[in-house]
Backbone as CSV, one residue per row, in Angstrom:
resi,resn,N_x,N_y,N_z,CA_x,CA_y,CA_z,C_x,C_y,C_z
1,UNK,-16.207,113.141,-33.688,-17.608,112.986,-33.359,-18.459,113.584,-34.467
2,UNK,-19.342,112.586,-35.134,-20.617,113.356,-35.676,-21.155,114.527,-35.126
3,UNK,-21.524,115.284,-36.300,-22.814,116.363,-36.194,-23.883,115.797,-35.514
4,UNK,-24.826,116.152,-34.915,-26.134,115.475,-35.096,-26.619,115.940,-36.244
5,UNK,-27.622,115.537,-36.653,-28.385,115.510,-38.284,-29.665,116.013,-38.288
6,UNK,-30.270,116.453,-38.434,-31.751,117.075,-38.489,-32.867,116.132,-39.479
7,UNK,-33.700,115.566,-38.906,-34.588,114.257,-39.785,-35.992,114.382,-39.634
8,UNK,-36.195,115.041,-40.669,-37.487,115.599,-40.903,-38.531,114.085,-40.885
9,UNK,-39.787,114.149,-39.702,-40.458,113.039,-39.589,-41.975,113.470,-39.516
10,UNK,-43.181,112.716,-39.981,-44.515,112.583,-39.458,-44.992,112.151,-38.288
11,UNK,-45.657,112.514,-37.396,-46.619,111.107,-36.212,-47.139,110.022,-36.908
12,UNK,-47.457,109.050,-36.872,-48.746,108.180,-37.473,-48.960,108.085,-35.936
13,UNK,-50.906,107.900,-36.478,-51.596,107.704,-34.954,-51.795,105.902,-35.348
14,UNK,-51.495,105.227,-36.352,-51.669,103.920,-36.736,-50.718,103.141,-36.527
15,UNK,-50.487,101.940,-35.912,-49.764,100.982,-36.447,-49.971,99.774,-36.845
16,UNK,-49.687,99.089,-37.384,-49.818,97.690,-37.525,-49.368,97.219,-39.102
17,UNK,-49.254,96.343,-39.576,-48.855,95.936,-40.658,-49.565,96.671,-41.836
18,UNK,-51.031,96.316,-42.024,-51.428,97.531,-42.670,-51.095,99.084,-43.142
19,UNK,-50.982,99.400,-41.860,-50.808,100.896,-42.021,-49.360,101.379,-42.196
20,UNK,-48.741,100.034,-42.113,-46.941,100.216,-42.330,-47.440,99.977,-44.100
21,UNK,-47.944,99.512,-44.550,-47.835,99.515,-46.033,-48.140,101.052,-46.558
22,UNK,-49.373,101.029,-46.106,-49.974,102.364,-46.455,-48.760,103.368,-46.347
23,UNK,-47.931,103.645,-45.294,-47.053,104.521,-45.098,-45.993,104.496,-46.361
24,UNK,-45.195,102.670,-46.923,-44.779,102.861,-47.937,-45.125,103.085,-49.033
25,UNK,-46.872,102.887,-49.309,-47.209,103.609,-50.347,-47.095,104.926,-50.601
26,UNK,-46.678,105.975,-49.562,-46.575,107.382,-49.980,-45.057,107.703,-50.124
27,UNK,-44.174,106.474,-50.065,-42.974,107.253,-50.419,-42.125,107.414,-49.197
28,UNK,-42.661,106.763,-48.304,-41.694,106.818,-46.238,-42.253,105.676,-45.925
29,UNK,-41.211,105.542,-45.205,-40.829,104.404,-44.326,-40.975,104.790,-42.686
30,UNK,-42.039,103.315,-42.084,-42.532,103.664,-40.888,-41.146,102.920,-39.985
31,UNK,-41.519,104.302,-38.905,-40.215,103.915,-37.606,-40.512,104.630,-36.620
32,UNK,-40.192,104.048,-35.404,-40.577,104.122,-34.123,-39.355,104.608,-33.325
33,UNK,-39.891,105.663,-31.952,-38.971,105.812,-30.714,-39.181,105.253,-29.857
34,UNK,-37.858,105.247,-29.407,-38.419,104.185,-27.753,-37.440,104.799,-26.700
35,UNK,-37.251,103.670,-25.411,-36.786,104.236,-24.283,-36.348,105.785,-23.806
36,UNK,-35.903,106.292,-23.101,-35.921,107.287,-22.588,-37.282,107.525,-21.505
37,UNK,-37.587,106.316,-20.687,-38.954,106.561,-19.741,-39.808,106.992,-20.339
38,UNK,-40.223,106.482,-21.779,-41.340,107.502,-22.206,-41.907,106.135,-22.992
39,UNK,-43.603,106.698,-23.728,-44.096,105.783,-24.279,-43.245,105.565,-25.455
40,UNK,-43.622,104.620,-26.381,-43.411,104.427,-27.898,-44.033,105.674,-28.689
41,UNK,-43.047,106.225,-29.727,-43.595,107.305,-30.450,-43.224,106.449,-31.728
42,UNK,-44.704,106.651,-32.370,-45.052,105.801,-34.284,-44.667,107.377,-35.149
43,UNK,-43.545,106.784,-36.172,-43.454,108.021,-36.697,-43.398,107.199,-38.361
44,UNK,-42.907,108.469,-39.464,-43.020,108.212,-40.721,-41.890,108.776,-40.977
45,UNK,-40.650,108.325,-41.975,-39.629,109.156,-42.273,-39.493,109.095,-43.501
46,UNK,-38.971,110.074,-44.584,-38.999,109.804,-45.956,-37.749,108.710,-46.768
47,UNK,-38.391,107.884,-47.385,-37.630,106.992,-47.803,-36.365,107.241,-48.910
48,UNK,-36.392,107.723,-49.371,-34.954,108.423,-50.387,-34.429,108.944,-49.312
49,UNK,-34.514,109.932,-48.653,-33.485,110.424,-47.401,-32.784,109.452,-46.496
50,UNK,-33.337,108.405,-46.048,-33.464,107.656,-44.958,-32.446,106.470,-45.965
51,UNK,-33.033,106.108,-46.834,-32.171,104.890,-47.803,-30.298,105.755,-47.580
52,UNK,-30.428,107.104,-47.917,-29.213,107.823,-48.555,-28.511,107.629,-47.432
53,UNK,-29.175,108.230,-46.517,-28.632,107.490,-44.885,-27.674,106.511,-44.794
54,UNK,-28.746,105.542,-44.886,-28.006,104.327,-44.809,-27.063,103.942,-45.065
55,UNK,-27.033,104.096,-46.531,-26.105,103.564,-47.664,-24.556,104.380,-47.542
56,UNK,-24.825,105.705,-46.713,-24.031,106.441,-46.939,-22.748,105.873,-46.035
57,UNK,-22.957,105.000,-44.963,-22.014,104.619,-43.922,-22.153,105.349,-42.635
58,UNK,-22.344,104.821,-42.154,-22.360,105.445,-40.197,-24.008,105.792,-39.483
59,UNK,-24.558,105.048,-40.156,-26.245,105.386,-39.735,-26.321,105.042,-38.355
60,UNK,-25.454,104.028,-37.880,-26.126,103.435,-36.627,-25.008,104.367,-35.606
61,UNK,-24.085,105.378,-35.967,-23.930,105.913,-35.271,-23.444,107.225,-35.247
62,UNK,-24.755,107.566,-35.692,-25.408,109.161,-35.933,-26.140,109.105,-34.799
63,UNK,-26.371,110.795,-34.443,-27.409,110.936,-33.366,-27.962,112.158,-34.332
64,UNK,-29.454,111.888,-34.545,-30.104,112.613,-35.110,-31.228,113.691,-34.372
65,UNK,-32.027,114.616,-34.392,-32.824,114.927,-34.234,-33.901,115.067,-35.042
66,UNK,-34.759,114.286,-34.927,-36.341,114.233,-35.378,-37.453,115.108,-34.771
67,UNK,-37.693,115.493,-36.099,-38.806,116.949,-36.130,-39.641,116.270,-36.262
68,UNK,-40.878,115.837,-35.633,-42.209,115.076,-35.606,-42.942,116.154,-35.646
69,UNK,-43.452,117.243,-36.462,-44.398,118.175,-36.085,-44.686,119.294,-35.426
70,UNK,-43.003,119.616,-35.089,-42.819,120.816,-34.301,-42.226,120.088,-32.944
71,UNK,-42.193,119.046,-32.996,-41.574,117.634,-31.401,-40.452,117.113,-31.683
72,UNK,-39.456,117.834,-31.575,-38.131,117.211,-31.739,-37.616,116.611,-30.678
73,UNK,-36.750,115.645,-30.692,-36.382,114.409,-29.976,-35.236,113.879,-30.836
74,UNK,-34.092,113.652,-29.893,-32.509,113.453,-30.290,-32.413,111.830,-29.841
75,UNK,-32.224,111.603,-31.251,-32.285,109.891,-30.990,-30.771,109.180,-31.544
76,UNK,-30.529,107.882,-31.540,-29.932,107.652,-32.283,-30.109,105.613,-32.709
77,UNK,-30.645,105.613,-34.494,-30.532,104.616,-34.902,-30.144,102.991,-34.240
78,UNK,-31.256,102.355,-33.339,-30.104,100.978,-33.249,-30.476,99.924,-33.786
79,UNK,-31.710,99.916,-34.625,-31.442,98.696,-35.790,-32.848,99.224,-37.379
80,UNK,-32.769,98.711,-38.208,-33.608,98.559,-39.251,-33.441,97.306,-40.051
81,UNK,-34.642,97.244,-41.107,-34.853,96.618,-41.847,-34.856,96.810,-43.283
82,UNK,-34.014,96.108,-44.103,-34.112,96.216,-45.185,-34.765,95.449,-46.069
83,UNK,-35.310,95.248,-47.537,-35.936,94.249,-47.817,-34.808,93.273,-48.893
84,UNK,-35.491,92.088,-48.338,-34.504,91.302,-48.812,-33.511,91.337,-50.220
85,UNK,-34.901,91.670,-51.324,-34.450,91.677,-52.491,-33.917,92.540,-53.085
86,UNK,-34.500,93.935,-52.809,-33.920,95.105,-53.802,-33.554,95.935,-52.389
87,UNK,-33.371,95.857,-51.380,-32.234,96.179,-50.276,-33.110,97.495,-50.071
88,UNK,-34.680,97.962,-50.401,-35.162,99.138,-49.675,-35.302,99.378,-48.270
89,UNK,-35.080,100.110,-47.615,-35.291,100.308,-46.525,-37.252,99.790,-45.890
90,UNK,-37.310,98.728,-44.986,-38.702,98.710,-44.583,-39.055,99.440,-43.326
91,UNK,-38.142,99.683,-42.056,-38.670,100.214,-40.827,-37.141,100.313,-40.165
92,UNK,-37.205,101.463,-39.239,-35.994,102.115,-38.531,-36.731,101.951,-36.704
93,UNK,-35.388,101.454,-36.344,-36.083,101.728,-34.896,-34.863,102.556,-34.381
94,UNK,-35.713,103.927,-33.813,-34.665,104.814,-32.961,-34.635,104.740,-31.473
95,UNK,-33.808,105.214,-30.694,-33.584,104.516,-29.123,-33.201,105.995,-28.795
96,UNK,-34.220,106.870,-27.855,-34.372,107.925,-27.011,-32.632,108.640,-26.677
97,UNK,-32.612,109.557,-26.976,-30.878,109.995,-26.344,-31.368,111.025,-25.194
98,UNK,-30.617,110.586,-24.113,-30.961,111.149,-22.313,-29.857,111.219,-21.866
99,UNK,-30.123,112.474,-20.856,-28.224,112.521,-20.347,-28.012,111.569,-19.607
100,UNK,-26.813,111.689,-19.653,-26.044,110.487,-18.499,-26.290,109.211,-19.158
101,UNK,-27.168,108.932,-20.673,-27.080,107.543,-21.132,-25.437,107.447,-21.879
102,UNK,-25.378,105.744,-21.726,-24.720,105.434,-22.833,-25.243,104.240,-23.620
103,UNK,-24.387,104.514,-24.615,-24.780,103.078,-25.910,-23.815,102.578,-26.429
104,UNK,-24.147,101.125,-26.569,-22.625,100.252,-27.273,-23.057,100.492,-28.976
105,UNK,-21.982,101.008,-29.951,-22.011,100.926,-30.827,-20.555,100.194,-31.824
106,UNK,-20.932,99.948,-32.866,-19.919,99.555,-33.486,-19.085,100.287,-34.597
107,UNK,-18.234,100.952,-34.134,-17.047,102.201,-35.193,-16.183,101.382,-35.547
108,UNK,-15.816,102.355,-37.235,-15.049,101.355,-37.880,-13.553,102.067,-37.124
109,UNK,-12.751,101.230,-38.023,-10.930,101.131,-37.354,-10.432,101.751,-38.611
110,UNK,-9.474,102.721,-38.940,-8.915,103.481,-39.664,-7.277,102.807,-39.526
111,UNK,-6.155,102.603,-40.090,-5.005,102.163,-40.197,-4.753,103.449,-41.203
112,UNK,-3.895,104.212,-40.425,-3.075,105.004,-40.745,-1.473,104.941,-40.755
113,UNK,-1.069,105.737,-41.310,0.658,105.337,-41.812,1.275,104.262,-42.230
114,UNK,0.678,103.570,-43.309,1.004,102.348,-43.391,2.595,102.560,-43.715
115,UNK,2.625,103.470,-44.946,3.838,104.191,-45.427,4.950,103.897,-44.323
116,UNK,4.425,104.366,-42.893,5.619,104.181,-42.167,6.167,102.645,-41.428
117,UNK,5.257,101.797,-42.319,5.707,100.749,-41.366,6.429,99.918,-42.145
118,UNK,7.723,99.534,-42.035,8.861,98.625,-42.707,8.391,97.108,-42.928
119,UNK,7.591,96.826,-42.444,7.012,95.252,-42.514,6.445,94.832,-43.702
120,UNK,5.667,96.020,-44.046,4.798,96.358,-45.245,5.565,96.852,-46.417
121,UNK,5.758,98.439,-46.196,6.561,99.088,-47.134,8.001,98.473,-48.052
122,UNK,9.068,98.044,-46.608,10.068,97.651,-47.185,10.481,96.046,-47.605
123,UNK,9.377,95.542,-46.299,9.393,93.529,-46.760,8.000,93.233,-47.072
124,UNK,7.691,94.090,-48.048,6.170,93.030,-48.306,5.316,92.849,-47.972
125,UNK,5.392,93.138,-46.370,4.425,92.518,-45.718,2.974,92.995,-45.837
126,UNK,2.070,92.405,-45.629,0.423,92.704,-45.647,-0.269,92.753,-44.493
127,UNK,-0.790,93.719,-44.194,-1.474,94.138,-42.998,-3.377,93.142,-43.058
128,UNK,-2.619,92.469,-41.856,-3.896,91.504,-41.970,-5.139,91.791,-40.517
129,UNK,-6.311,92.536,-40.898,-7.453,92.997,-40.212,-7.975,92.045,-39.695
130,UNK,-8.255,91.855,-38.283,-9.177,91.036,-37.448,-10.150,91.735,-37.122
131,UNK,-10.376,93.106,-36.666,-11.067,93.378,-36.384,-11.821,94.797,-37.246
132,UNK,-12.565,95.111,-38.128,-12.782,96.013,-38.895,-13.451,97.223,-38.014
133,UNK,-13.967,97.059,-37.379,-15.844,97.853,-36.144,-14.809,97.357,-34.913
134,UNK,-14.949,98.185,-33.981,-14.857,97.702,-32.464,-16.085,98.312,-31.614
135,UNK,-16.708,97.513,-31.058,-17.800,97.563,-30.118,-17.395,98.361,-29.233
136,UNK,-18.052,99.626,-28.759,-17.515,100.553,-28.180,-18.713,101.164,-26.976
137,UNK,-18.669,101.013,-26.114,-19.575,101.919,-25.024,-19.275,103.102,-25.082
138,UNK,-20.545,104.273,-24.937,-19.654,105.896,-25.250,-21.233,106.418,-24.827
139,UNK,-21.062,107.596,-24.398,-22.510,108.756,-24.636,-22.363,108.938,-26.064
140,UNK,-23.991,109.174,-26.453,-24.330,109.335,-27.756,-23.909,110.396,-28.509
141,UNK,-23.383,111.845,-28.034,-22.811,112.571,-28.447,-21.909,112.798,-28.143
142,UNK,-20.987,111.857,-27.547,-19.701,111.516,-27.824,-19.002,110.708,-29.088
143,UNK,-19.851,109.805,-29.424,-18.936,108.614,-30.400,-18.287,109.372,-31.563
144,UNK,-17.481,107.937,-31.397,-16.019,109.407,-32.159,-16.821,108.467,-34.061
145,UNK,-15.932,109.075,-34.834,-16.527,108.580,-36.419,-15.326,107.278,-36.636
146,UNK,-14.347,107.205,-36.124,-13.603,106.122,-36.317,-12.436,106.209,-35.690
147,UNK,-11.556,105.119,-35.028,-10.995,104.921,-34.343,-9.174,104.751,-35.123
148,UNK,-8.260,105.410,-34.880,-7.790,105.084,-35.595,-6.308,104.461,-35.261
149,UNK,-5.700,103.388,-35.813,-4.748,102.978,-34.990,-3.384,103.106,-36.206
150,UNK,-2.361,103.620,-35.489,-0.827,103.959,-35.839,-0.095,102.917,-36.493
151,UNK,0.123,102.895,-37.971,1.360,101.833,-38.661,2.500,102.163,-38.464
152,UNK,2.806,102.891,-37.636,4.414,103.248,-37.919,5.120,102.470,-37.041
153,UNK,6.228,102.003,-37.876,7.121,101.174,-37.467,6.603,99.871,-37.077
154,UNK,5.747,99.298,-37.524,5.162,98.152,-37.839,6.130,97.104,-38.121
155,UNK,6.493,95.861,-38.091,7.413,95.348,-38.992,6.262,93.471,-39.038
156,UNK,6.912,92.983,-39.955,6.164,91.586,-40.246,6.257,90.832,-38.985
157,UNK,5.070,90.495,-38.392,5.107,89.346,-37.365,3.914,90.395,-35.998
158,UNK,4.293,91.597,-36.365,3.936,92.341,-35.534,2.615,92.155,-35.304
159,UNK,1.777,91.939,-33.812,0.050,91.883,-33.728,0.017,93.498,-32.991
160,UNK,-1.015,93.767,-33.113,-1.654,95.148,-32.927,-2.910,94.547,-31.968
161,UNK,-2.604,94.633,-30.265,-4.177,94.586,-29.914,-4.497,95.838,-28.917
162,UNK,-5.857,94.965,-28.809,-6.729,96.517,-27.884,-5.596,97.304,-27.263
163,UNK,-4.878,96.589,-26.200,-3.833,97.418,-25.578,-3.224,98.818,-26.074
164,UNK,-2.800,98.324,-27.758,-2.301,99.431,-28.382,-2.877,100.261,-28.522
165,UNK,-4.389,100.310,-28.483,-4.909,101.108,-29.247,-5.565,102.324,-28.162
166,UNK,-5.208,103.581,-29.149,-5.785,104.926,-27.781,-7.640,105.192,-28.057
167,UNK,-8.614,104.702,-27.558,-9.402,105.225,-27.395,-9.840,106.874,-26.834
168,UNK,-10.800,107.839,-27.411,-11.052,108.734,-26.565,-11.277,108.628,-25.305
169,UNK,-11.483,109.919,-24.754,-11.787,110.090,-23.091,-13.111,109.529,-23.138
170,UNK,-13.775,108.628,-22.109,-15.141,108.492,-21.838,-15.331,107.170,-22.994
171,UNK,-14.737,106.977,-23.657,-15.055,105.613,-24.548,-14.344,103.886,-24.021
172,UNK,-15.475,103.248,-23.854,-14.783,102.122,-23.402,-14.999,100.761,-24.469
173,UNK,-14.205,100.358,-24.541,-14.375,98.692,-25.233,-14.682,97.532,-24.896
174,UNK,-15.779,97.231,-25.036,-16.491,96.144,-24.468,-16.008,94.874,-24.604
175,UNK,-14.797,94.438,-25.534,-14.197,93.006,-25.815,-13.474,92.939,-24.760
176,UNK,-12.106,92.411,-24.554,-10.713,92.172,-24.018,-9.589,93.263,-24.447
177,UNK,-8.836,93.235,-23.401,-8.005,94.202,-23.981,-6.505,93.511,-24.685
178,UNK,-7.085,92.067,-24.586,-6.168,91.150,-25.194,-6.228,90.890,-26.852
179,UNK,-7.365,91.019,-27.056,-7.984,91.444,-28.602,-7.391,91.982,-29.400
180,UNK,-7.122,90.735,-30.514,-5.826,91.269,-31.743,-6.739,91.883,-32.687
181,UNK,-6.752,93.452,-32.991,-7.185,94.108,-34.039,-6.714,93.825,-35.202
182,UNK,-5.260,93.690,-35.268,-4.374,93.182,-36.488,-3.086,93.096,-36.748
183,UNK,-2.554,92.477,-37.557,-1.072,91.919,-37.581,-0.404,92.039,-38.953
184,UNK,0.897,91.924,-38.890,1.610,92.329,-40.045,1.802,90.960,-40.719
185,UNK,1.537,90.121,-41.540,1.987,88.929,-41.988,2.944,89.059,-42.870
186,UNK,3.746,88.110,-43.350,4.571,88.222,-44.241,4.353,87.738,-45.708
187,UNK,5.005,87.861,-46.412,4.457,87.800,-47.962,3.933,86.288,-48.272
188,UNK,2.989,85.827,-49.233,3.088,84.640,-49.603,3.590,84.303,-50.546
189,UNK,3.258,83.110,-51.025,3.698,82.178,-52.246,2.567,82.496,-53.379
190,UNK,1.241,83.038,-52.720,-0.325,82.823,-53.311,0.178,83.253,-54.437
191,UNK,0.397,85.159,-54.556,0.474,85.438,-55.691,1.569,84.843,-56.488
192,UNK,2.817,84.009,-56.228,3.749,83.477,-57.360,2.575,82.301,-58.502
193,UNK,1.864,81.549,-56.820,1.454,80.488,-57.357,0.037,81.012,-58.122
194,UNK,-0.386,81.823,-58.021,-1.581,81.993,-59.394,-0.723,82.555,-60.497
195,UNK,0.354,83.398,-60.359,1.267,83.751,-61.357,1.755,82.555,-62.410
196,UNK,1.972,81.327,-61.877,2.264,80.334,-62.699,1.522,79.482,-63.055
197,UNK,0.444,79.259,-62.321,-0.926,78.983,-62.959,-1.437,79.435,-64.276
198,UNK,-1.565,80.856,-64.078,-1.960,81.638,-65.455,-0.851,81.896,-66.504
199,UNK,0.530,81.388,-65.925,1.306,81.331,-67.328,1.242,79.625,-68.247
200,UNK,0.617,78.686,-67.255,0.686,77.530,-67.606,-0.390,77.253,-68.389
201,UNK,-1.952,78.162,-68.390,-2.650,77.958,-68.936,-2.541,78.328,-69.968
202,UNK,-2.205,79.534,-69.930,-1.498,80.531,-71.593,-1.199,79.551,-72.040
203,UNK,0.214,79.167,-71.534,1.002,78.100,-72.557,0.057,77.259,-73.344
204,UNK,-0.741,75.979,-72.452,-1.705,75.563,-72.667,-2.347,76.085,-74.266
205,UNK,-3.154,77.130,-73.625,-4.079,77.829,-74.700,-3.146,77.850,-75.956
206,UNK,-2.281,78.046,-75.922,-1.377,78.741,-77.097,-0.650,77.753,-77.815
207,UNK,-0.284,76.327,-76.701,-0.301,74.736,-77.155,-1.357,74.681,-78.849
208,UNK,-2.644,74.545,-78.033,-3.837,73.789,-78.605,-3.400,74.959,-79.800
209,UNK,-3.460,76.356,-79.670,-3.860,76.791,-80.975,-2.857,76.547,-81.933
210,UNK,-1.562,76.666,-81.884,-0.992,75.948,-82.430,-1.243,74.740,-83.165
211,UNK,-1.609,73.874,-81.937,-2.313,72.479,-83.211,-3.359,72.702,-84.096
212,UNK,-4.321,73.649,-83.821,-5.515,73.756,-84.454,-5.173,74.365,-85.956
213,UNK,-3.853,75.425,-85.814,-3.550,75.882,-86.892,-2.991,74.751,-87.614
214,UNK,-1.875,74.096,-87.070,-0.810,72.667,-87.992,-2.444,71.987,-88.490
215,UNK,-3.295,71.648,-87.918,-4.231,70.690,-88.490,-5.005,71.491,-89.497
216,UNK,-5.454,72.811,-89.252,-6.106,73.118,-90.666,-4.701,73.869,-91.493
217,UNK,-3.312,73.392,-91.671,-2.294,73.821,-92.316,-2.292,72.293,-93.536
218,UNK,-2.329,71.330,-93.036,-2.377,69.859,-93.131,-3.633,69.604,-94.009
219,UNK,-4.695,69.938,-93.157,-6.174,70.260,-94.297,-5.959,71.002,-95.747
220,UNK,-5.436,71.595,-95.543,-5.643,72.853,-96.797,-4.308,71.900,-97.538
221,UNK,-3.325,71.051,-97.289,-2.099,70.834,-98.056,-3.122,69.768,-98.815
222,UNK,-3.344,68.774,-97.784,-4.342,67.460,-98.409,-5.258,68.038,-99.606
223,UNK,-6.379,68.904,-99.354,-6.677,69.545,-100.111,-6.749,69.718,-101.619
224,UNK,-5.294,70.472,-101.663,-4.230,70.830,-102.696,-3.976,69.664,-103.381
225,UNK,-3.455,68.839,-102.822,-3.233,67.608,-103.357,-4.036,66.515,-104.253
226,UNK,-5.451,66.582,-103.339,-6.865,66.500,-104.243,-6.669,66.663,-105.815
């Protein structure tokens, strides 16, 4: 389970498109609280912090506390906006954290021991991911940072679903429990066949230069002959 995080924020008494610019003109990015039986709270958060956030992996399932002015309030991230082109952060919307709530979030899947699994290690085989994130119901200061499921003794052919997998206490999975996370496949042909691809082009390449040399070998004799 995450820390919660401490996220230093402003009030704005403004909203609207306007005053969302104005806000990125100083360097923060406007974002809002919600539910928890309470009104909408307009806030301002600083944009280098908030980007670092992001980028860093696990934003949407952090539970933070926001300092609005001496008004702290334990939220946690459930969507933003980025801008299309240069990927800045434009607006964060946070969702109230209250006891007894829960929230579906999406944690990534960790594959551990691959080492121990013979499918892989000793035949080749390649561990093929269906599911990267599993959608997970949990209290907000519960969610675990990643879920992680056991390679050992794995062998090729083998599927890995929900069933296998141990969730914490209090965490539930919102798919099927029939849900193939992932499977051991067995080796292909792919890599022989780009392997002989790229020796055929060599050849190729190394064909032509060859001729290019015999023809200016032929040039320079004619030449001579001149």
């Amino acid at each position: 389970m995450s820390a919660v995080k401490p996220l230093e924020a402003v009030a704005r008494d403004r909203v609207g498109k306007g005053a969302a610019r104005a806000v990125r003109r100083q360097g923060q990015i406007p974002a809002v609280i919600y539910g928890g039986g309470q009104a909408p709270q307009a806030i301002a958060i600083d944009l280098i912090r908030t980007r670092t956030l992001i980028y860093a992996g696990g934003f949407k399932t952090t539970v933070f506390e926001v300092d609005a002015g001496g008004r702290k309030t334990r939220v946690i991230p459930r969507d933003f906006q980025l801008d299309p082109v240069n990927g800045t952060p434009l607006h964060v919307d946070f969702l109230r954290v209250v006891a007894g709530q829960t929230v579906t979030v999406e944690v990534p899947v960790h594959f551990v021991h691959e080492d121990a699994a013979p499918g892989i290690k000793q035949k080749g085989g390649t561990l093929n991911i269906v599911l990267h994130t599993l959608a997970l119901t949990v209290a907000p200061d519960q969610i675990p940072d990643a879920i992680e499921v056991d390679l050992t003794g794995r062998q090729i052919g083998d599927a890995i679903h929900m069933t296998d997998v141990t969730l914490p206490a209090g965490v539930t999975y919102t798919g099927e429990a029939t849900d193939t996370v992932a499977n051991i496949v067995p080796p292909t042909v792919l890599g022989a066949e780009v392997e002989a691809e790229e020796a055929a082009i060599a050849e190729a390449q190394s064909a032509e230069s060859a001729e290019e040399k015999a023809e200016g070998d032929d040039a320079g004799e004619t030449k001579t002959e001149a």
